[in-house]
N, C-alpha and C positions, 0 to 999 in steps of 0.2 A: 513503340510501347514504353509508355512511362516505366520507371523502377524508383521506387524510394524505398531507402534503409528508417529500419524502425529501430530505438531502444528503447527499451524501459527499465532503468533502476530502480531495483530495490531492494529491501535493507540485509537482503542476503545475496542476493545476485544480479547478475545484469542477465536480462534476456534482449536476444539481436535476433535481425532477420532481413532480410530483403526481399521485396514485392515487384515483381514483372504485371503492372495492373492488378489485377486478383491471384495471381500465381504466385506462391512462398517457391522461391529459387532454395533458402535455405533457412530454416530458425535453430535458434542454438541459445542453450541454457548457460549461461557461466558463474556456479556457485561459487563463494564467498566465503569464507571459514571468518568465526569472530575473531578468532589468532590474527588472521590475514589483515582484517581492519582496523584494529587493536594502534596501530602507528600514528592514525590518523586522529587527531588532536580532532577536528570537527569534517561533518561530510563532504560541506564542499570542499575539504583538502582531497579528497579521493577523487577530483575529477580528471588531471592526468592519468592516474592509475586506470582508472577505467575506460578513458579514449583509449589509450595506447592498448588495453585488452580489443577493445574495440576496433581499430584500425588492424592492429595485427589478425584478429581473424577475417577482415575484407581482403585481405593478404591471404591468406591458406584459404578461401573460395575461392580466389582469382577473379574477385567483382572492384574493378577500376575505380575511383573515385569520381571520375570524368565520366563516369555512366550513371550515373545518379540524377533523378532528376529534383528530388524534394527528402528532408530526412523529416523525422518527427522522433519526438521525443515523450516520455508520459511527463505528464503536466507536476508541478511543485505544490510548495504552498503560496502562491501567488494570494492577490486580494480574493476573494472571494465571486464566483462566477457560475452562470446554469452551464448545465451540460453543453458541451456543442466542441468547433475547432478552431481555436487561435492560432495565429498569427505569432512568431516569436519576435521581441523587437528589444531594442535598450532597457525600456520601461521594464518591462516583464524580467530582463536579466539582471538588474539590480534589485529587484522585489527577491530574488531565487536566490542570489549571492547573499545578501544578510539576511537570508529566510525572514520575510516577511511574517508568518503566523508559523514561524516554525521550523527545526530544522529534521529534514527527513532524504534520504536517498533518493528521492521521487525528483527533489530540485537540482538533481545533473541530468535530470532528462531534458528539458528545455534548453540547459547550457550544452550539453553536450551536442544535439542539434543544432543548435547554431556557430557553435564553432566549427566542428566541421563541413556544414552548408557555405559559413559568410565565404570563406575561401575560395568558392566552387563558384559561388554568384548562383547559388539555387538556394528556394525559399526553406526554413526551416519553422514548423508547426508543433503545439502539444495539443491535445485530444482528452477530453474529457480527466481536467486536473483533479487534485485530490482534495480539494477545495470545491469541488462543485457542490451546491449550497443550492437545494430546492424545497429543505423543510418548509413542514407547515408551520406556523405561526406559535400552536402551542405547541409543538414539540422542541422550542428553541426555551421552554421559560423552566430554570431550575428549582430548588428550594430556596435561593437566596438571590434576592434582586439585581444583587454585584455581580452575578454570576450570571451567566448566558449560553445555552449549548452551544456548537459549534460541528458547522456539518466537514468533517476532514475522516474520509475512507477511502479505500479500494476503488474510484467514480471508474476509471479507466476500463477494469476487468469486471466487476458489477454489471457498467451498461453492456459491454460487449456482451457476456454471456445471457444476459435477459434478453438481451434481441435476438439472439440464437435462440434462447427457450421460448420467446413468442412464435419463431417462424416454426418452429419444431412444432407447438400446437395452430399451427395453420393460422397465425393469428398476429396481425401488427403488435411492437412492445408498447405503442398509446393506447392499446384497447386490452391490455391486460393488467393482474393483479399478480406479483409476484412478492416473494420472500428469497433474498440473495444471503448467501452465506461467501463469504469471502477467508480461504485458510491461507496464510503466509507467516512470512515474522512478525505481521499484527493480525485482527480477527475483526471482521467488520459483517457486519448483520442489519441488511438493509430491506426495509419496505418501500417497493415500488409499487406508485399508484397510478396507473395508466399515464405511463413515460415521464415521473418523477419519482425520484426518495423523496420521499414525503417523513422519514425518519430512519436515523442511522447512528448509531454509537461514535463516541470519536474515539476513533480507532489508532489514533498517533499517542498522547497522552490524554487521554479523560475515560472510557468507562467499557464497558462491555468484558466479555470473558477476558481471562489472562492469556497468554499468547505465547510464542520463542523469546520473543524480545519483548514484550510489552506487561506492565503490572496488570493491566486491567484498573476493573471496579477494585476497588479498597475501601476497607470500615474506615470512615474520615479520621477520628478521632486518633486511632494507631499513627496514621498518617499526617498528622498537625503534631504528634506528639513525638514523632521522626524530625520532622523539620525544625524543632526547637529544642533539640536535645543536646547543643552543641557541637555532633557528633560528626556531622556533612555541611558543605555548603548547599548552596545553592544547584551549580553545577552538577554534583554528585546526585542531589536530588533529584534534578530532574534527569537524569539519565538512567536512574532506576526502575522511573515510571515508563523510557521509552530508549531499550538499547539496550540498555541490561538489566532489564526485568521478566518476571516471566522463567521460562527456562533456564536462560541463561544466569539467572540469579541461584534457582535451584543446583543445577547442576554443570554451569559453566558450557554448555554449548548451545546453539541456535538452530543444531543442524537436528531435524527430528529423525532422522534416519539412525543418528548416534543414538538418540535414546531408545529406540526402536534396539538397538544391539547389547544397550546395557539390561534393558529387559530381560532379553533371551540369555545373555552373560552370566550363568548362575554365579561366576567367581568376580562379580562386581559388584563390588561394595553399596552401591547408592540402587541397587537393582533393583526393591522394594519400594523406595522412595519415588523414582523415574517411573514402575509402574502406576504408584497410586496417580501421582501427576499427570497420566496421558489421561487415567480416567476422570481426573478434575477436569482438562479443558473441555474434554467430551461432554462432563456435566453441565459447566457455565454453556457452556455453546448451546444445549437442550433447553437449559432452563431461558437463556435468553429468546428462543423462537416465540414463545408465548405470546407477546406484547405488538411484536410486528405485523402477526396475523391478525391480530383487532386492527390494528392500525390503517392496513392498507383496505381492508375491506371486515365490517365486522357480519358480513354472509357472505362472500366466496375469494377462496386466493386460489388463483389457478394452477399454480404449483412451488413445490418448493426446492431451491436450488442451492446445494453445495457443492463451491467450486474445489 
């Protein structure tokens, strides 16, 4: 029986598991504090950190390396690509290494798998990247010609569970209409139109509700008038929009389970503020469903799914 180890990073934790064919031997959450990441100058500097968490719990399974037969990893921001499974190779790891369209925790999954594969002489693959790009045509044109959307979301956990919610209605994910909601350190809200997004926010920097780490949509104007106010580079700018924005700009953490305690903390200061906050994403996330329901069918979506 085949076994391959799976990760997928992401920008708050690493999830691992290993597969006996369809059989999970074991999956395992490994949460991430922003304190914990904070050292690391840029993501791909976190990739020993995260092997060596990774290697050391195949260690406390007692799952040998030499039993492996394939690892995979969630896919980065590579060129742009439809859904499906690749192949990990040179090409793809220099695309990953100076983040090709971006840099995001998504791009140690590919590296990760292959590093610890090349060793072994077994294949290492990523699955449905965060780049997977199936818009339609006009959902790609913005208000200004220079500008272009850009399909970059959750593709990974998106398709998985739309193909769980198709078979769940008796029903292949090419013959259904769904609405995916994607909740993590960023917020992705996606129309599937029988086995494509056909439209999806970019959920890394560009638009959709605000998130733990991510600014979201922003009034442009506040925002052009940030970026020339002396005040930040470049760098700083963009990591507002995606890493320390969002929550973690609010109230310094990414973990919502803290905010979740500052709420109920009648003796914490920002307690009222963290409240109104959970009800702002809950609103953006509402008010964004609207749009994707025309989108993927303007008479029937099969269902709607928050993950």
């Amino acid at each position: 029986m085949e076994r391959v180890l799976v990760i997928n990073p992401g920008s708050t934790s690493t999830k691992v598991a290993v597969f006996e064919g369809e059989k999970p031997l074991f999956t395992e959450v490994l949460r991430h504090d922003a304190e914990e990441l904070k050292k690391f100058k840029k993501i791909v500097d976190q990739y020993e950190f995260r092997r060596d968490i990774v290697l050391n719990l195949l260690k406390e399974k007692e799952i040998p390396l030499s039993s492996l037969s394939a690892v995979v990893g969630r896919g980065g921001l590579i060129k742009s690509v439809p859904g499906g499974t690749y192949l990990v190779n040179e090409k793809m790891l220099h695309d990953l290494r100076i983040g090709l369209q971006g840099e995001h925790a998504s791009n140690l999954g590919g590296i990760l798998a292959y590093e610890i594969a090349n060793p072994l002489g077994i294949p290492a693959f990523i699955v449905d990247p965060v780049v997977v790009d199936e818009m339609d045509d006009l959902a790609r044109i913005s208000g200004l010609p220079e500008i272009e959307r850009k399909s970059i979301f959750h593709a990974l956990n998106q398709k998985s569970v739309a193909r769980k919610a198709a078979s769940d209605l008796g029903k292949r994910y090419e013959d259904v209409n769904l609405i995916v909601v994607h909740l993590g350190g960023g917020i992705s809200i996606g129309a599937h139109r029988r086995g494509r997004v056909v439209d999806v926010n970019n959920a890394l920097n560009g638009d959709g509700p605000f998130a733990p780490e991510r600014a979201g949509g922003l009034p442009t104007q506040a925002l052009v008038d940030m970026c020339f106010s002396g005040k930040f580079t470049l760098e700083e700018m963009l990591k507002k929009l995606a890493g320390k924005g969002g929550l973690v700009s609010h109230l310094g953490t990414n973990d919502a389970r803290k905010v979740e305690k500052m709420i109920e903390d009648l003796r914490n200061a920002p307690i009222e503020h963290a409240s109104n906050l959970g009800a702002v994403i809950a609103y953006e996330i509402a008010k964004s469903l609207g749009i994707p329901a025309f989108i993927v069918d303007p008479v029937v979506v099969d269902e709607f799914i928050p993950l």
